[in-house]
N, C-alpha and C positions, 0 to 999 in steps of 0.2 A: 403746671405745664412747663416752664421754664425749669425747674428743677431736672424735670425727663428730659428738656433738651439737652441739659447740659451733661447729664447723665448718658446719654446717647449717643451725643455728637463726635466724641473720640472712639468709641469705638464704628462708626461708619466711617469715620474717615478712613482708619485702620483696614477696614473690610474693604472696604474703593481703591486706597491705593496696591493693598495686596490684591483684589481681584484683578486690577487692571494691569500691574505687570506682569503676570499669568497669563492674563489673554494675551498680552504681545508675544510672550514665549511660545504659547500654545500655537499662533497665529504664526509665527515665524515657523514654525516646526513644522506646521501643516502643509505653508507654502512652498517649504523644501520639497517635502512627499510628494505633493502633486505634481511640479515640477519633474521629478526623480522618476515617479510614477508616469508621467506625458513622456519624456524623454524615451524610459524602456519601454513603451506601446509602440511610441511611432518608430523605434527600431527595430521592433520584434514584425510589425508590418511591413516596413523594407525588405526584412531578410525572408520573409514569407513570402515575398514577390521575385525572389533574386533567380528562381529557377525557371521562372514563368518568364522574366524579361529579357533574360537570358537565351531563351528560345525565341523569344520574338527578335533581337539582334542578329542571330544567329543566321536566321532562315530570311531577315533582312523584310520581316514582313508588317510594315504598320499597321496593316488591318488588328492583328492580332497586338499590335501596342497600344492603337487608340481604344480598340475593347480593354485592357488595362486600367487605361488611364478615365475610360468613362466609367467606369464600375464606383469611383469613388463618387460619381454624380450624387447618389443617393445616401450615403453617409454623413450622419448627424455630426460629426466635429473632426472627420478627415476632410478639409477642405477641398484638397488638390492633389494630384498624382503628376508629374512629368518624366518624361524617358528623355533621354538627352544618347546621341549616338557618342563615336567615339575622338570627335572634333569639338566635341561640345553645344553642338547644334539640337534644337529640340522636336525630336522625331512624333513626339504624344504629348497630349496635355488634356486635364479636367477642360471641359468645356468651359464650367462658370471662373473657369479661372485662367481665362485667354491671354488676355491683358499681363501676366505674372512673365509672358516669354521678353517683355520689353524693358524688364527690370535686368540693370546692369549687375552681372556678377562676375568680377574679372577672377574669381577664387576658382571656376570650372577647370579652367587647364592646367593648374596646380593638380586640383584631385586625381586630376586621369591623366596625369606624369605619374604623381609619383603612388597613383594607388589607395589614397586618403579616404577615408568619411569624414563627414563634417554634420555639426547638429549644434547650431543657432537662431537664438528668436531674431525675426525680423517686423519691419512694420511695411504693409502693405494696403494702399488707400486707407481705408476708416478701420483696419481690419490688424490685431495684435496676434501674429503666429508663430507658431514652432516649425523651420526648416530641417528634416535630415536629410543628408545625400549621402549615398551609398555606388560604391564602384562598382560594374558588373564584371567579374573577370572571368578571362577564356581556361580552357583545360592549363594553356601552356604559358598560364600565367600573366598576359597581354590585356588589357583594359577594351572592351568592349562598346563600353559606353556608361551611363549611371543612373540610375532611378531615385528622385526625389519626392519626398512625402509631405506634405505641408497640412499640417496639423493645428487648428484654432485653438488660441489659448485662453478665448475671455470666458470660459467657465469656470477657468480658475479663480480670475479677481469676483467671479459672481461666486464661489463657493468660499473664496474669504469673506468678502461682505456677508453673506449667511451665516456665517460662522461669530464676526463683531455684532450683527445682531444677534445673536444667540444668546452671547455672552454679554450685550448690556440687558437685554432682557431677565436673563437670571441674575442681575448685578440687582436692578431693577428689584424684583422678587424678594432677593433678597435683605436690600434693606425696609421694603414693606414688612417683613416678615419679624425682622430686627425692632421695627417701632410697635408692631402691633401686640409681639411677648413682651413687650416693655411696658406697654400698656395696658397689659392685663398684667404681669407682677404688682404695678404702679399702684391697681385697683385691689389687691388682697383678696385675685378671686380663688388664686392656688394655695387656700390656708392649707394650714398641719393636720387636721383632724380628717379634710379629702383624698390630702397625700396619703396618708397614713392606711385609708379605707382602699385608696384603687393601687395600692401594692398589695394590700393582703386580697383583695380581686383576684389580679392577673395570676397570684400564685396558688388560688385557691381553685379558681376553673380549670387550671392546667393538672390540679392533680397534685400540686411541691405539697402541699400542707393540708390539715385535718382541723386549724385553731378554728375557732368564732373569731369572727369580725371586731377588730379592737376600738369598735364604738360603745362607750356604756351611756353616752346620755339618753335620756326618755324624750325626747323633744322629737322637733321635725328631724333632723338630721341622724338620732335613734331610728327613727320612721324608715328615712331615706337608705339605711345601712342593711336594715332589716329585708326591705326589696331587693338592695341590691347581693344578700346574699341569695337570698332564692333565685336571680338572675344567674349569679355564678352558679348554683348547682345544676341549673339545666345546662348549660353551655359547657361545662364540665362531664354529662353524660352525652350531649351532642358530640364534644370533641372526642371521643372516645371511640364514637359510632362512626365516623369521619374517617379517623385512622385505622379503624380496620378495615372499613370500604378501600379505601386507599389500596392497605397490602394486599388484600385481593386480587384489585387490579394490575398492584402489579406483579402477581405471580401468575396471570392472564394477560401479558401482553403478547400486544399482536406481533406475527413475523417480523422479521427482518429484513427488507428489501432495500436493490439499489438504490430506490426516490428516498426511504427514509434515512439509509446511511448519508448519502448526498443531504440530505437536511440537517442528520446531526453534525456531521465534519462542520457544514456552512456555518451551525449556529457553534458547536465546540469553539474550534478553531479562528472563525471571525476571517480577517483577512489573512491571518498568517498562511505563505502557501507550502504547499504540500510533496515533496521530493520522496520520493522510490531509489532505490541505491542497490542493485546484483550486478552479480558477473553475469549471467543469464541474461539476453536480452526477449522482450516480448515478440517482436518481432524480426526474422531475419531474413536479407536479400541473399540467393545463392542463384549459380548458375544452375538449367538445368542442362542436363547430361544429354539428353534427349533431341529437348529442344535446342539449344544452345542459346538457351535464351534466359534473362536477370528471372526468380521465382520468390514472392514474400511467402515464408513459410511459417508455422507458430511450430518451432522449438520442444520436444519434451523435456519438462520439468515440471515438478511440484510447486516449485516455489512462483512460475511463469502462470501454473495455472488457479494458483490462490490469490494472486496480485491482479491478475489483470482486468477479473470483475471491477475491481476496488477504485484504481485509476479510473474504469469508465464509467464508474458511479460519480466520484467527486473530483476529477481533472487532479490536472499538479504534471508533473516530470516523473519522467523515470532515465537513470542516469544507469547505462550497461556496456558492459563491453561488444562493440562493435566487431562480430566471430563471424560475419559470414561474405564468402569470398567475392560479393559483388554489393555488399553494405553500403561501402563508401560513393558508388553511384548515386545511391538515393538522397544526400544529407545536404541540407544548404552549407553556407559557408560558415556557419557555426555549428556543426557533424549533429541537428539538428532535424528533426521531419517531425510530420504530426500523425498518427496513429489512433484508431486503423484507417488504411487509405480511402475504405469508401465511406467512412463517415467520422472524421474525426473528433478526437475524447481526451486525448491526452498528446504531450508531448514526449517526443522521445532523444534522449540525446545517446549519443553513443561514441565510446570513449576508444581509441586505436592502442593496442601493442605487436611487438612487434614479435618475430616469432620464438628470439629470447627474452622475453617479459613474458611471454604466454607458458613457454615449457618452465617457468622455474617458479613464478606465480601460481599457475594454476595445476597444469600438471605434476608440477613437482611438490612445493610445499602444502599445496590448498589438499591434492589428492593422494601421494602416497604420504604425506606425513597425518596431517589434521585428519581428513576421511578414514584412515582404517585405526587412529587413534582412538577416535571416539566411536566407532563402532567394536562393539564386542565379536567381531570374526575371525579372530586367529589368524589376520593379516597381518605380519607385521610391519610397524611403519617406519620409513627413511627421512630421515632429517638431514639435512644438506646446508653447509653454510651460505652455499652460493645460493640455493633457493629461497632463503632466507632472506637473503641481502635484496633479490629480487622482488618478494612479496612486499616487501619493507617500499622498496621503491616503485611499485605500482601502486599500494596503497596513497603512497602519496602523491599521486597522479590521479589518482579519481577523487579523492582532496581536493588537490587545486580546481578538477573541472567542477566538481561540486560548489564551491564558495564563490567561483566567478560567478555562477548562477546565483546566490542568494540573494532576496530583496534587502532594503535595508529593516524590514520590521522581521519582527523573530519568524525564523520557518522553523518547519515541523517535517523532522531528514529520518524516513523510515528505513535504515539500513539491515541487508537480509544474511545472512549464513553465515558461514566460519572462512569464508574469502575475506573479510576485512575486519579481523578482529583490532587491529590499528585505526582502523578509521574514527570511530567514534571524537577519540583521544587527539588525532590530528586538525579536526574540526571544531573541537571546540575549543582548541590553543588557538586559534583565529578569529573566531565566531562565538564566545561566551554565551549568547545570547539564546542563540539557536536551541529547540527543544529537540534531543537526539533517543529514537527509540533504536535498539540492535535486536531482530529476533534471531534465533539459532533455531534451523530448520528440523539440526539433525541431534540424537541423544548427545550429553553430555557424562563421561565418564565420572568416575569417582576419582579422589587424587591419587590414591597411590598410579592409576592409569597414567593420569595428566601426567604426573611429575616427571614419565618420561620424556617428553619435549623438554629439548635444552632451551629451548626460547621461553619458556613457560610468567615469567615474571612479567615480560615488556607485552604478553599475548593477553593476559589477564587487569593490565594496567590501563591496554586500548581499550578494553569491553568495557573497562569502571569509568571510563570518559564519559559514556551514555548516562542518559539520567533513569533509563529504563532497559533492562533485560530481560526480553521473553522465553520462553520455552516450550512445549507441546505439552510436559506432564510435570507434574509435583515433583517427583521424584530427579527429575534431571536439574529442578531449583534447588531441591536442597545436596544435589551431587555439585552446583557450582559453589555453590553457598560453602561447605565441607573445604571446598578446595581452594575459595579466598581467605578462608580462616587459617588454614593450616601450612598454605605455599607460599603468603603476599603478608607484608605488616597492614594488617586493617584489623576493623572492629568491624565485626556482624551480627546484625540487628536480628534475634530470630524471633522478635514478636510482631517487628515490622518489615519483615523478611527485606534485608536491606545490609550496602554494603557501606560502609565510610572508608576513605581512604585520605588523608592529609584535606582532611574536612569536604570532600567531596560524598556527599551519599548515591547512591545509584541503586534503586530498586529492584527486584527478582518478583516475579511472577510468571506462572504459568496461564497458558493463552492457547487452546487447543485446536488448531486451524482445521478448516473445512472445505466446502466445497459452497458454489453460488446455491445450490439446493434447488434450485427449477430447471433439471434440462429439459426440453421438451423438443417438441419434432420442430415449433416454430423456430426457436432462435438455433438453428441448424440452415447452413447453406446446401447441404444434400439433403435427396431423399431418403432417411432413416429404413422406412417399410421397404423401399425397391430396391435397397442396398444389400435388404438382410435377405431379400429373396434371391438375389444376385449373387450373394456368400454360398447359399445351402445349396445353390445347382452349380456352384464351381467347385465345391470341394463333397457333393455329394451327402449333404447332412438331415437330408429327408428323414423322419421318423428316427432320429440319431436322438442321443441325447448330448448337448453340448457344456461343455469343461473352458473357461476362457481365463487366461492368465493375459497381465500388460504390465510389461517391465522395460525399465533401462537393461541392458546388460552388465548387472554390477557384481562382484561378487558377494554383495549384501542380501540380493535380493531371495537367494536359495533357490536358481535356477536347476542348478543338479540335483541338492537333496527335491526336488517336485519330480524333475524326471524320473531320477529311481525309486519314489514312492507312487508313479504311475506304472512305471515297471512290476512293480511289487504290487498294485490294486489288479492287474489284469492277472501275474501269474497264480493271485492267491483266490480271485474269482473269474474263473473261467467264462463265466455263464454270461460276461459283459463286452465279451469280443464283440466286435462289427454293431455294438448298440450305445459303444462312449467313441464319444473325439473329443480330441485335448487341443485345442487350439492356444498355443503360445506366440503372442504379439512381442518381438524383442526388438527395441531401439538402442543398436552400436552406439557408444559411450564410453569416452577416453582411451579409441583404440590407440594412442600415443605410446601408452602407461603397456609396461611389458605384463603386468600381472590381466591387464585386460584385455590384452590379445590375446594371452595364453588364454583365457579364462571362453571366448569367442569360439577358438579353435576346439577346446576340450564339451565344449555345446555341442558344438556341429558331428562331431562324435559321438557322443552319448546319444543322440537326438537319430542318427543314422542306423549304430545299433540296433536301438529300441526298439524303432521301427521295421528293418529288417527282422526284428527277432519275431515279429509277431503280423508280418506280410501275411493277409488273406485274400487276394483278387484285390480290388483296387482300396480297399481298408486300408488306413494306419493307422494305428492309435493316439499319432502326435503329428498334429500340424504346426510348423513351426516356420514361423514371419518372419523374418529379420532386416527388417526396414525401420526409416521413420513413420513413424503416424500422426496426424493432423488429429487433434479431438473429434475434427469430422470423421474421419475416417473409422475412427475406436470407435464410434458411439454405436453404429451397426452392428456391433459384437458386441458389446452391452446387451442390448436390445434381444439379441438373439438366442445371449449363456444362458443354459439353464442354472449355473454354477459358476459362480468366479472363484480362483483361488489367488490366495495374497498370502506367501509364505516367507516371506524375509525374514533372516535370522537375526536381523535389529533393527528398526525404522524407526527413525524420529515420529512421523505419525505413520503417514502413509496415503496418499489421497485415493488410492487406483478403489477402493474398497468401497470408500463415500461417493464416489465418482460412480459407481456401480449400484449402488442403493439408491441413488437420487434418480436415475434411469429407468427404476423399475416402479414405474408408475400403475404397475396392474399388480403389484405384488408379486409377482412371481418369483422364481428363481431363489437361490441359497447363495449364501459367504461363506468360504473357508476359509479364515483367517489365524493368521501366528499369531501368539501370546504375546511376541518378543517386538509387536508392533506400538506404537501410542495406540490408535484407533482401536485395538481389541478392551482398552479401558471404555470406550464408547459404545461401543456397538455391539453389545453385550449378547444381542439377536443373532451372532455368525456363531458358528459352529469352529472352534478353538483347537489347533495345532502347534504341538511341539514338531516345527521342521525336521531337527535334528533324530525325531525319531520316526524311522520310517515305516516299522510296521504301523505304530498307531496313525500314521499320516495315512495308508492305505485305507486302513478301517474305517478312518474317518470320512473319505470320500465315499466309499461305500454305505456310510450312514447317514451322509446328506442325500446321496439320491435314491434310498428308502426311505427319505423322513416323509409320513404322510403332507398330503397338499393344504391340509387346515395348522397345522403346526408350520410350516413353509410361510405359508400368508402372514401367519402372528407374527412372527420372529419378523419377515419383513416388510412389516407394517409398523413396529416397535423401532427397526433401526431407522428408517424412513423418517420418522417424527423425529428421532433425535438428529438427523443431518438436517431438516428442515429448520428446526427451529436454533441449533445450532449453527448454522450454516457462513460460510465465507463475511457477509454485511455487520454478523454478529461479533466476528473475532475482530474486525478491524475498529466498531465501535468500541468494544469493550478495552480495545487498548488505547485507543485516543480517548477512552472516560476515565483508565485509570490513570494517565498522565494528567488532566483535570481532575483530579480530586486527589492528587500528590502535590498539586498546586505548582507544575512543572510550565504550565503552558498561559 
């Protein structure tokens, strides 16, 4: 016994004094966070009050202050709410916390001089709490009054004490655990001849090896070896039968829904939080015209409507440029709101330029250089130094507001399109930490393409800052892949499809975006059915057969070659006058950019034409929208098309197609879809066009609406399952798993 103590006793001591200054570090480290963590709550609850107490100052009505301030009644660890006017007088107070007006603070007239917050713990009767105060200020800059939030802080010494028991408890554990191996070494009960048996065990069940058991005595422990090989061979064909039940299962897994993506981000991710990063904002305030009155509108975009399921599955920020002309109304004093207004999911921040940051950032560099570069259209693109120097310096403007936002534990900053191919690289010269994905919405050219951008080295250096690079299709990974080998000194990985650059590696993968995959009539604010009967008797579509196109007005999208292969479908079959309507949805898009005014005007012609050409009484072969549309709005003409067509002569994917398929819930209707789309590699179910050619593009439409009704269903019953099970929850897991298992996060 004395030998094992003596045996023992240096190394416990060893194990105690190294556990225990761990725990102080661990504890000290914790105590920061919480703190850190209490501090940003009770601030982010002030500035969430700042608009609300603002109008109770305003209209000079306490009713509406002391409802403020008693809300916090029922709040487990916001102790107190106080409104203080502009003298420093206190207008509102938590009830249970009357008594706090009598506590001297001569620091009030300080803050509402010169404008201050202020966030200090104080001690009040029996009770340890966190004070923030916040100024409320007027339009014209002048101090209002201030709202204070008084926040309990003895959870935190209770959550350190849980944490010192934690850690003597495993301290504890541990050295029971240290005397009890010691005391079975001590006793000879792990001789050589059992070691020797349960290594050739585990490697025998598993399948490593085919040897006999390297026991040769006859005795018991001959006996004992003897069983335990017949143990191992059953548990050897069990584990076999195990693992393929397994992959079964999981090449049957279930869909993909919001609750489960919000399960997997919570359990992936843990506390790291979650940032959203476009130019594109989810939501935007504008005037209406009409009314003359502030209108929140949802924006078309691809990128607005694949993101925004995702935020109001698993919360986080989304950081966007603030583009609409009454935006800045709605945002607290940190250009801040919470989204959507009647039930909120996510936060939203929104970033201001000014209208030369806007023409040389985005009009200029993002859209006539980057946009018709990477698109194969025969546009050719402008490169500008001055737009240049501008993208450069917005980039690092949505930088700065991004990092002012980050906690101190690693976040996970989803950055979207070829508006910040800088960013990446800006962010983590500041933030090493941080896990940075960059997806590219749209196709990536090949390099000889690239290498016509004179920017092209410092464009391709931003994107290598991420630790991750997505794409829509294979093909546009191994077109960037091609063009960091060939433009940039790096080494690229092509077994690990992967880029190194001055020891930095950053991944390429393709990641095929989708759509949420359940529309249905419920999660719609209009009526679908009364909207679509509402359609057919304003434009006459009774017994018609309906044709539905939804576009930006780009010149990507092949709005002309569809018109004059609509032209070309009527004059080559006559027999479908007054029985097709084309209805075309077009949402105006970068009318700034001369190539898309031109492009607007030369519609509205073609489209006047056409129609004139082929006036029958109140017929026309082409109806044509040109507004914006709310997804409510589109969705009734889903519902309605016998036929969508989706003809862009490049598209990164495309969502209008899956957006269309996910709608047709009774199977009905057909796709016509470009080849020169992502989604035509999915949705193998649509009926395939070369835009550019427009007799076959006529035939074609004339062959979808002859395909019989049982081939009709297959076909979109086939693409259906593949948006479903591929759908919007699926792409955004599989790219927070692939960063998890590059061991990024």
């Amino acid at each position: 016994m004395k030998r094992v103590l003596l045996f023992v006793l240096p190394i416990l001591i060893i194990v105690t004094t190294v556990f225990t200054f761990f725990g102080i570090i661990q504890v000290a480290f914790e105590k920061e966070r919480l703190l850190d963590d209490l501090k940003r709550k009770t601030r982010s609850v002030a500035e969430s009050m700042e608009l609300s107490v603002k109008h109770a100052l305003l209209s000079g009505n306490r009713k509406d202050a002391n409802y403020l301030a008693e809300r916090f009644q029922a709040r487990e660890r916001f102790q107190g709410c106080v409104i203080y006017d502009a003298q420093g007088k206190v207008i509102a107070i938590t009830p249970r916390f009357e008594s706090w007006k009598e506590k001297e603070k001569p620091y009030l007239r300080s803050l509402i001089e010169h404008k201050l917050t202020r966030g200090e713990p104080e001690q009040f009767q029996e009770l340890s709490v966190y004070s923030y105060i916040l100024p409320i200020l007027n339009d014209d800059g002048t101090t209002l009054g201030l709202v204070e939030i008084i926040h309990d802080t003895a959870y935190v010494f209770t959550r350190l004490g849980a944490l010192w028991r934690g850690i003597s408890i495993t301290l504890i554990i541990l050295v029971v655990l240290i005397l009890l191996i010691t005391f079975l070494i001590q006793r000879h009960i792990f001789v050589t001849p059992v070691q020797r048996l349960t290594e050739w065990f585990l490697h025998f069940q598993k399948g490593e090896t085919n040897e006999k058991h390297p026991i040769k005595e006859k005795g018991v422990l001959g006996r004992l070896a003897n069983e335990v090989e017949q143990i191992a061979l059953s548990l050897r064909v069990a584990r076999r039968s195990i693992s393929d039940e397994a992959q079964v299962r999981l090449q049957k897994e279930d869909l993909w829904t919001e609750s489960k993506l919000r399960n997997f981000i919570h359990a992936k991710l843990g506390e790291n939080e979650f940032f959203v990063v476009s130019n594109r904002e989810p939501y935007m305030h504008v005037i209406d015209e009409e009314m003359a009155k502030p209108q929140c509108v949802r924006p078309a975009s691809g990128v607005v409507t694949a993101l925004h399921p995702i935020l109001c599955a698993c919360g986080g920020m989304w950081v966007a440029h603030g583009s609409g002309n009454a935006d800045k109304k709605f945002v607290n004093s940190k250009d801040k709101l919470g989204v959507p207004s009647d039930d909120i999911l996510y936060i939203l921040k929104r970033v201001w330029l000014n209208k030369e940051e806007e023409a040389g950032y985005y009009f200029g560099f993002a859209n006539e250089g980057l946009w018709p570069l990477c698109h194969i259209t025969h546009t050719r693109p402008i490169f500008r130094e001055t737009d240049w120097q501008m993208y450069k310096k917005v980039n690092q403007k949505f930088a700065d507001s991004i990092i002012e936002e980050l906690p101190t534990q690693s976040p996970f900053i989803f950055i979207q399109d070829y508006h910040f191919t800088l960013l990446g690289k800006m962010i983590k010269e500041r933030r090493p930490d941080a896990t940075i994905a960059l997806f590219w919405h749209i196709p990536w050219p090949n390099p000889e393409i690239f290498s016509i951008c004179p920017y092209q080295e410092e464009i391709l250096e931003g994107m290598l800052g991420c630790d991750l690079i997505g794409f829509h299709v294979q093909n546009h990974c191994n077109n960037f892949l091609d063009t960091a080998n060939r433009l940039l000194e790096s080494r690229v990985d092509t077994e690990k499809f992967s880029v190194v650059r001055f020891g930095k590696e950053t991944f390429v993968r393709s990641f095929p975006i989708s759509v949420n995959g359940y529309s249905t009539q419920t999660d719609r604010k209009s009526e679908p059915l009364r909207q679509v009967k509402k359609i057919k008797e304003e434009f006459d579509l009774q017994d018609k057969i309906v044709v539905v196109s939804v576009d930006r007005i780009d010149y990507t999208k092949g709005l002309i070659e569809r018109v004059l292969a609509i032209d070309r479908f009527i004059e080559k079959y006559p027999h479908y006058k007054k029985k097709v309507v084309f209805i075309q949805l077009a949402a105006p898009s970068r009318t700034h950019i001369k190539r898309y005014h031109d492009l607007i005007s030369e519609i509205d012609e073609l489209v006047e034409k056409k129609n004139w050409k082929y006036l029958e009484g109140s017929w026309k072969p082409i109806i044509y929208l040109k507004k914006h549309f709310s997804p409510e709005d589109i969705y009734p003409y889903y519902l309605l098309a016998d036929i969508c067509i989706v003809s862009s002569l490049h598209d990164g994917m495309n969502l209008v197609s899956k957006e269309y398929v996910s709608c047709k819930k009774d199977l009905s209707g057909a796709l016509i879809l470009s080849q020169f789309t992502g989604a035509s590699r999915e949705l193998t179910g649509a009926v395939l066009i070369n835009p550019y050619s427009i007799e076959e593009f006529a035939d074609k439409i004339r062959y979808t609406i002859e395909m019989p009704l049982d081939e009709k269903k297959k076909r979109m019953e086939n693409m259906r399952r593949q948006v479903l099970e591929h759908n919007i929850y699926r792409w955004a897991a599989d790219i927070v798993n692939e960063l998890v298992a590059l061991k990024k996060i």
